[in-house]
C-alpha positions as CSV (number, residue, x, y, z in Angstrom):
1,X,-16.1,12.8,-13.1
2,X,-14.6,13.3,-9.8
3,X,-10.7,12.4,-9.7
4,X,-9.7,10.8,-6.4
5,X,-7.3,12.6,-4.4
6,X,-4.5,10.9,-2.5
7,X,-5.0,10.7,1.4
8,X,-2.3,10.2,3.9
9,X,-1.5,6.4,4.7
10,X,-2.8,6.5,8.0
11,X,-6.4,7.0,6.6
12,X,-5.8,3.6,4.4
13,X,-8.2,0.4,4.8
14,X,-5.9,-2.5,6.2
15,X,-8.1,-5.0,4.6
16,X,-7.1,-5.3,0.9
17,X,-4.7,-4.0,-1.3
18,X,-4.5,-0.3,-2.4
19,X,-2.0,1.5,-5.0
20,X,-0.2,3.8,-2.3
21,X,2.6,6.4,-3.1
22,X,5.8,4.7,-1.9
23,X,7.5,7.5,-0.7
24,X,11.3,6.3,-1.1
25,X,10.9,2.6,-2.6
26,X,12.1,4.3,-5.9
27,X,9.0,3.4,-7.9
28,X,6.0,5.8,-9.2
29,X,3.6,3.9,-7.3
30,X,2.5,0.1,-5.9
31,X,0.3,-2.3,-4.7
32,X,-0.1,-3.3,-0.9
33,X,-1.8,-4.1,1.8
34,X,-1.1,-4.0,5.6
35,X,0.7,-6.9,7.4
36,X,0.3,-7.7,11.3
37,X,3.3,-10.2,11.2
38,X,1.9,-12.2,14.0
39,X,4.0,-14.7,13.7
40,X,7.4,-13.1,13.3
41,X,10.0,-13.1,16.6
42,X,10.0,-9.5,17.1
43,X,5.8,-8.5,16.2
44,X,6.0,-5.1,14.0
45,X,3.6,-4.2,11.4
46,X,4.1,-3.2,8.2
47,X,2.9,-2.6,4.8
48,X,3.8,-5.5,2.2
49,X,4.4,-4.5,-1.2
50,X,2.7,-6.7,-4.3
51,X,5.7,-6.1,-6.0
52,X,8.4,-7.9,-4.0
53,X,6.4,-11.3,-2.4
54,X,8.2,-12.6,0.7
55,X,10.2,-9.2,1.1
56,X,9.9,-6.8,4.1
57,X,10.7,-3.8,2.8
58,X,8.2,-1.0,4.2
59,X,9.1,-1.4,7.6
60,X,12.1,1.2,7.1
61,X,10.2,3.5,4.8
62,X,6.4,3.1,4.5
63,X,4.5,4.5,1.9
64,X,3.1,7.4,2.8
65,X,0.0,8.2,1.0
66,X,-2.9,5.7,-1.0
67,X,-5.4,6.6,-3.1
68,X,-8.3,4.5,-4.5
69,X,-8.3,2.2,-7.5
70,X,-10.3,3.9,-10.5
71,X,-13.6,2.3,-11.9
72,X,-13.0,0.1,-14.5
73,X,-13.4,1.5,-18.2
74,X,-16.8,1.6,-19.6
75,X,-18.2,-1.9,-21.0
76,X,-15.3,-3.7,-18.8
């Protein structure tokens, strides 16, 4: 079985959510998927976390690797 192999964040899709490595978020690893913020006063985007709805807290420190999710278990 081939293991995926994390890939550097700016390689990630920015059309779902993917398990990226959080660099300093102080967490193993999390869900999240890339924001535009096109509404916000001051347009920056920015990865939002699963984890934390309604939080901006990648802007500072984005994650900086992702990797894909696994297939499910047999029979799932």
């Amino acid at each position: 079985m081939n293991k995926p192999d994390w890939q550097p964040i700016s390689t990630a899709p920015k059309d779902r959510y993917i398990l990226v490595w959080p660099g300093l978020w102080g967490i193993p690893c999390d869900l999240a998927r890339w924001n535009e913020d096109e509404y916000a006063k001051k347009p920056k985007p920015y990865w939002s976390r699963l984890s934390v709805l309604g939080k901006v807290l990648c802007r500072a420190c984005p994650p900086t690797h992702w990797i894909e999710f696994p297939k499910p278990p047999d029979g799932e």
